[in-house]
N, C-alpha and C positions, 0 to 999 in steps of 0.2 A: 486623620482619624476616621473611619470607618463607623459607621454603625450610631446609633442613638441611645444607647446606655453602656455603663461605665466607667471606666479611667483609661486614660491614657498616664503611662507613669515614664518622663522623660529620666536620664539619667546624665552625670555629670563622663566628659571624654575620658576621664581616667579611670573612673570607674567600669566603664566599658571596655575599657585596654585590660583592667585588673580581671576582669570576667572571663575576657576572648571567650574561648569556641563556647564555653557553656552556656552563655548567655543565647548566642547567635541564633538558637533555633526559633526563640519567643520573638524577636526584634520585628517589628513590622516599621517599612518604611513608610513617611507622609510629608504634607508639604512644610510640615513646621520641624521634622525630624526625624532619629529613628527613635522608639519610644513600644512600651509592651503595653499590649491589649488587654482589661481586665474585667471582668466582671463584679469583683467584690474586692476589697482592698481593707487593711485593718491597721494603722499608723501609733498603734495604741503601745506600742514596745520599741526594745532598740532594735526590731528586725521588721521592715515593712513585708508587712504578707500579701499577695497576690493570688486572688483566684482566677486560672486563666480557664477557658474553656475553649476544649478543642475536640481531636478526632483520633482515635487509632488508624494502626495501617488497614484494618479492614474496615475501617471508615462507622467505626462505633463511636458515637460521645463518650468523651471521656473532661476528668475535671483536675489539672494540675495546681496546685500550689506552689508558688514561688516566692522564697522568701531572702533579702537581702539588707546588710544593712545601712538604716536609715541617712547614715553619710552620705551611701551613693546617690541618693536619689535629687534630684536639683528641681524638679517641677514635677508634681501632679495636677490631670484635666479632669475634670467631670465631665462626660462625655452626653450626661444626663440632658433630652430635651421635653424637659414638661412646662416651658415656655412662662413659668409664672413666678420668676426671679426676678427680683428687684424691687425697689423701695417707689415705682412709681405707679399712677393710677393701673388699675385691675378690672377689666371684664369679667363678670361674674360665669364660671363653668360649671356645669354639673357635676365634675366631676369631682371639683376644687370645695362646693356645698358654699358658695358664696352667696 
């Protein structure tokens, strides 16, 4: 996984097989697997939605959504590093207002 915010959203091999080429363009490979890069993600339905954020051919931002259903998917990452997860002692940041 690339980058410090986000999802990474693994998916299960068959569903990947059931996608083929459609899927292909979003796939980014990494060391834990091939899995789609996301910036916002919504698990609130039977279809997991995906905001990816990318580029045209003339290299404008542009903002896809991609939506599949929730069967396929076998693991979501948080890709988020605001380093202050977890249940144990906490250094106080200004940004946290601790």
């Amino acid at each position: 996984m690339n980058g410090g915010e986000g999802y990474a959203v693994f998916f299960f091999p068959q569903a990947l097989e059931a996608l083929g080429e459609a899927i292909k363009p979003y796939l980014a490979e990494g060391p834990a697997g091939v899995h789609v890069l996301c910036r916002e993600i919504d698990t609130g339905g039977a279809l997991i939605e995906m905001t990816l954020q990318s580029q045209t051919a003339d290299g404008m931002p542009s903002v896809t959504e991609l939506m599949v259903p929730g069967s396929m998917v076998r693991m979501i990452v948080s890709a988020h590093s605001d380093g202050s997860f977890g249940f144990g002692p906490r250094k106080a940041t200004p940004a946290m207002g601790y």
